[in-house]
C-alpha positions as CSV (number, residue, x, y, z in Angstrom):
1,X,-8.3,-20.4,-1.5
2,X,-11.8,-20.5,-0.6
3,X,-14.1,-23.3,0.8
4,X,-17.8,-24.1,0.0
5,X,-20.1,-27.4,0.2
6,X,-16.5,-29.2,1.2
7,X,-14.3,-28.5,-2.0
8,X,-11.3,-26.1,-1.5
9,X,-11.1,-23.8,-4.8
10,X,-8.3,-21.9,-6.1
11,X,-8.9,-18.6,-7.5
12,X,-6.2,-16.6,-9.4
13,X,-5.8,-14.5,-12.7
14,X,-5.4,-17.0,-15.5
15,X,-3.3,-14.8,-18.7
16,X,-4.4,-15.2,-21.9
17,X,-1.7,-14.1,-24.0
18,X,-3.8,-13.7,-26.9
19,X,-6.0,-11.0,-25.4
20,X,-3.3,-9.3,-23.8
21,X,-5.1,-9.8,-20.6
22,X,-6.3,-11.7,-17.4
23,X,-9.2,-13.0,-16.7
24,X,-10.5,-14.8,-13.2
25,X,-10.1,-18.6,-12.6
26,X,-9.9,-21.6,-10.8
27,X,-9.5,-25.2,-10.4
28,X,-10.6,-27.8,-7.3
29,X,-8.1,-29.0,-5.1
30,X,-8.5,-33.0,-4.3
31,X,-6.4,-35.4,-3.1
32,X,-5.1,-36.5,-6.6
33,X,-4.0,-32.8,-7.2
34,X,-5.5,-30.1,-9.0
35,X,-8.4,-30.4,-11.5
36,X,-7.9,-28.4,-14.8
37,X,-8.1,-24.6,-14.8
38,X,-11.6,-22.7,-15.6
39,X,-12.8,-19.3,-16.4
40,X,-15.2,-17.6,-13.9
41,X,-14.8,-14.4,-14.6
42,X,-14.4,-12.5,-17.9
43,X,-14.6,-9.0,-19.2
44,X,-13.6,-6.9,-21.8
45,X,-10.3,-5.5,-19.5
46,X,-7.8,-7.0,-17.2
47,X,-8.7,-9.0,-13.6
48,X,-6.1,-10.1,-11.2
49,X,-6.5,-11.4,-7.3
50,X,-9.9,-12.3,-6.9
51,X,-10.9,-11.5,-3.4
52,X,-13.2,-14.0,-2.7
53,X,-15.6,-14.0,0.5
54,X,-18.6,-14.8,2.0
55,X,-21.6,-12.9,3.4
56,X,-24.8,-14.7,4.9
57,X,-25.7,-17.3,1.9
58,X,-24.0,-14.9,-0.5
59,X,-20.2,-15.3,-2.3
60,X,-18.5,-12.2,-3.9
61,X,-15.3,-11.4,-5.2
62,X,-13.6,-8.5,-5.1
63,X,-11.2,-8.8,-8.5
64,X,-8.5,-6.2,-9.5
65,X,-9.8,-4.1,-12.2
66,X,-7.9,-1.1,-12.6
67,X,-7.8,-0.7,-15.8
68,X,-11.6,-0.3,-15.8
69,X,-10.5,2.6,-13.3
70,X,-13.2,1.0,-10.2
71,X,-13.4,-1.3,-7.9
72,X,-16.5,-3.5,-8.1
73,X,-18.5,-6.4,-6.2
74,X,-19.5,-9.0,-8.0
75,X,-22.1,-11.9,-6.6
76,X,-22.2,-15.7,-7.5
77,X,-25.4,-16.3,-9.4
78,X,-24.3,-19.9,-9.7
79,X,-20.6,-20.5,-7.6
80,X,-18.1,-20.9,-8.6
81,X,-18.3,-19.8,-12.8
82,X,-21.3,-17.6,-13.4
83,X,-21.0,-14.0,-11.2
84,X,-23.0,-11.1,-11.8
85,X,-21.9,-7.2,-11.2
86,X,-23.9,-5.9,-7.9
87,X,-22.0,-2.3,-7.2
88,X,-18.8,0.1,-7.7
89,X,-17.1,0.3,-4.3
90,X,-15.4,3.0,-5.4
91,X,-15.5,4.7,-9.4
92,X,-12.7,7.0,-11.0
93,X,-10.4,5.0,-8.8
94,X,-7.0,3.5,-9.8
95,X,-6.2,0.7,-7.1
96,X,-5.3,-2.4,-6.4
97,X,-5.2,-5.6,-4.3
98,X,-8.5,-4.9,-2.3
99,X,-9.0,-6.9,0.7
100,X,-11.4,-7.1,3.2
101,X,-11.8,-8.2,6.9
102,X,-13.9,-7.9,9.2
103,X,-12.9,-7.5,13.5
104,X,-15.5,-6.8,15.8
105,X,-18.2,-6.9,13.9
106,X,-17.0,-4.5,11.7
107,X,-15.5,-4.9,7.8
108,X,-12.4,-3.1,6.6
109,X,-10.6,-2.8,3.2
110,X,-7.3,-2.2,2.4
111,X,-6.5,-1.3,-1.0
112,X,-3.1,0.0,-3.0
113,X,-3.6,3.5,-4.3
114,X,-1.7,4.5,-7.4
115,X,-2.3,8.7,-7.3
116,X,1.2,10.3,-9.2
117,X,3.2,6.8,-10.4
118,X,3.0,6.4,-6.5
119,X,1.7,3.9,-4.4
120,X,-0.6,4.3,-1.1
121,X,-1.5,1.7,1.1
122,X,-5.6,3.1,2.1
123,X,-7.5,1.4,4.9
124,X,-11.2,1.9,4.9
125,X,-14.1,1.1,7.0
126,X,-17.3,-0.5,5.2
127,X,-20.9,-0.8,5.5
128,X,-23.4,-2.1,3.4
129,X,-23.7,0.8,1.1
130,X,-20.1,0.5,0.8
131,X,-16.6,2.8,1.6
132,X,-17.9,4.9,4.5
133,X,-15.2,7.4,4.5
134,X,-12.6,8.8,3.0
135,X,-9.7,6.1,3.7
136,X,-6.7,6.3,5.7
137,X,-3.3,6.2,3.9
138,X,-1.5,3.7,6.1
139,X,1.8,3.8,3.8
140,X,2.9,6.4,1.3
141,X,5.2,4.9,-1.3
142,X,6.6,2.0,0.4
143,X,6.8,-0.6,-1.8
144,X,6.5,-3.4,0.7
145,X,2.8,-3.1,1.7
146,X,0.6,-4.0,-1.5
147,X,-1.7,-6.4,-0.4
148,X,-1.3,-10.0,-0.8
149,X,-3.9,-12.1,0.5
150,X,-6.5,-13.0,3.7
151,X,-5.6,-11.3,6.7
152,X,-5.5,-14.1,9.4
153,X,-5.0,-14.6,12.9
154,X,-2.6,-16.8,14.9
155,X,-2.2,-17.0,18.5
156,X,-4.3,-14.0,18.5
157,X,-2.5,-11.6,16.6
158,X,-4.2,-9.8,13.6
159,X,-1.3,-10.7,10.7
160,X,-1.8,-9.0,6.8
161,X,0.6,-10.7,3.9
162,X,1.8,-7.9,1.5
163,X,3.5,-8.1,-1.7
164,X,7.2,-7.0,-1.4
165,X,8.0,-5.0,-4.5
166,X,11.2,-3.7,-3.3
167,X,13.3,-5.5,-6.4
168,X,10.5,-6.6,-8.5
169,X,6.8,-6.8,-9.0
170,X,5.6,-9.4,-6.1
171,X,9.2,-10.5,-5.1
172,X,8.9,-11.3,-1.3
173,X,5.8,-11.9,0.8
174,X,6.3,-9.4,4.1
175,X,3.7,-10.4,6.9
C-alpha cells in the first residue's frame, strides 16, 4: 500500500500468463472497492513486490528482479504508471524481497540472498550512493525470514513481516 495526494494504491506483481512472467501493478482503493488493475511497470524479465517509498518529493520502487540478476531503483517520472531506471543497488546479485527502512536517521535494506540453492537473510546500511558495506547475513537458510512487507512500529517496537516458507512458497506471515 502506499499513499500519495490522498489515494491509497495497491502495488503487487500482476502474471501475465502469456509472457510467462510478472510485471508491476496497481489499482486505487476507494470506498466502492478496488478500481481495475494497471500496468506500471514492465520489462523484458520477471518483477514481483514492488517496494514502494518515498524520498523528499521523489517516489521509487524497489521491484524484485532477479532474474535480471540486480537489484535496481526506479523513480516516478509521472506516479503512479510511468517510472524510469535511476541505479543498480547491487549487480551480479541474485536476491530477493528488498526492503528498506530507515531508524535514526539512517536507511537499511534487508534482502533474501540465494548463494548455493540457499537462502540468506542480508541486512545492509545505505547511503545515497547506495549499499555501503558488505551486508550482514542475519539468517542462513531459514526458511522463515524472506521479507514480506514495511517494517512498522507499534507501541514502540521495531516489527519486520517475513514470508514463512517452511511448507510452501509464502505459506505463513512470521512477524
Amino acid at each position: 500500500l502506499f499513499v500519495y495526494n490522498q489515494t491509497t494504491y495497491v502495488f503487487a506483481e500482476l502474471y501475465d500468463r502469456v509472457l510467462r512472467r510478472g510485471v508491476i501493478g496497481y489499482c486505487t482503493l476507494t470506498e466502492n472497492g478496488p478500481s481495475p488493475w494497471k500496468v506500471a511497470l514492465n520489462m523484458p524479465f520477471h518483477l514481483s513486490y514492488p517496494h514502494i517509498m518515498q524520498k523528499g518529493n521523489d517516489i521509487y520502487m524497489v521491484p524484485e528482479s532477479y532474474v535480471a540478476n540486480e537489484i535496481a531503483v526506479y523513480r516516478a517520472v509521472s506516479f503512479p504508471d510511468r517510472w524510469e531506471k535511476v541505479y543498480i543497488l547491487k549487480s551480479d546479485y541474485c536476491a530477493v524481497d528488498t526492503t528498506f527502512f530507515s531508524d535514526d536517521s539512517r536507511t537499511y535494506a534487508f534482502t533474501f540472498r540465494f548463494i548455493d540453492d540457499t537462502g540468506r537473510l542480508m541486512l545492509y546500511s545505505v547511503d545515497d550512493r547506495g549499499f555501503s558495506n558488505s551486508g550482514i547475513c542475519v539468517s542462513d537458510g531459514d526458511s522463515q525470514m524472506r521479507p514480506a512487507g514495511h517494517l512498522f512500529r507499534l507501541d514502540g517496537a521495531l516489527y519486520r513481516p517475513a514470508q514463512d516458507c517452511t511448507e510452501s512458497y509464502g505459506c505463513a506471515l512470521n512477524l
